[in-house]
N, C-alpha and C positions, 0 to 999 in steps of 0.2 A: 659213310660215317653218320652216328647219329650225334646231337648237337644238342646241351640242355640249355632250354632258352632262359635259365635265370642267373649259369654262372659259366656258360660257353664252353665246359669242356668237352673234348671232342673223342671219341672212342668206336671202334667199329662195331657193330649192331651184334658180335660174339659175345665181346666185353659187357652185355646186358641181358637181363633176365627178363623179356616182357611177361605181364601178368593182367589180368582181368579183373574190374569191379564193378560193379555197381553203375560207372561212368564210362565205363569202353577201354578198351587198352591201354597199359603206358606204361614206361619204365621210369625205372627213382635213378637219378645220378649219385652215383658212389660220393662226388664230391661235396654235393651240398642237400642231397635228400630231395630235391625239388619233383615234383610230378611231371612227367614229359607226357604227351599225348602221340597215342600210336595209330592209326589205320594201317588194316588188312585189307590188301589186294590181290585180288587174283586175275589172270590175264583166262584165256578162254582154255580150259583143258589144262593151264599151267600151277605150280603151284602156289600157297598161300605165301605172300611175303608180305612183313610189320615194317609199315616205315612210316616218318615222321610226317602231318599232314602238311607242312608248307614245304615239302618235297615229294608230295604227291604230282605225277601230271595230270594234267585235264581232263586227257585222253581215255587215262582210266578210270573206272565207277569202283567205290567203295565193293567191298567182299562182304553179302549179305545173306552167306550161308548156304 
């Protein structure tokens, strides 16, 4: 699920469009337009996945292309 931190609603990462600017990734919540911040991960050979960064784990290092 991704989670927008200004009005909490909750929706699975299909239900959203991420997109790029200027600032690094992030999706708008349909419910209050708020900016969500997104990092790309990728595991070793695996592919790219956008998830939110206070659900990132440690484990993994940001996706740097």
């Amino acid at each position: 699920m991704w989670i927008c931190r200004n009005c909490n609603l909750q929706k699975p990462p299909i239900a959203f469009t991420p997109e790029l600017d200027e600032s690094g990734w992030f999706f708008l919540c349909p419910g209050c337009w708020h900016r969500n911040a997104l990092i790309g991960i990728r595991e070793e050979d695996g592919p790219l996945e956008m998830i939110q960064p206070r659900l990132a784990r440690s484990s993994v290092k940001p996706w740097k292309g």
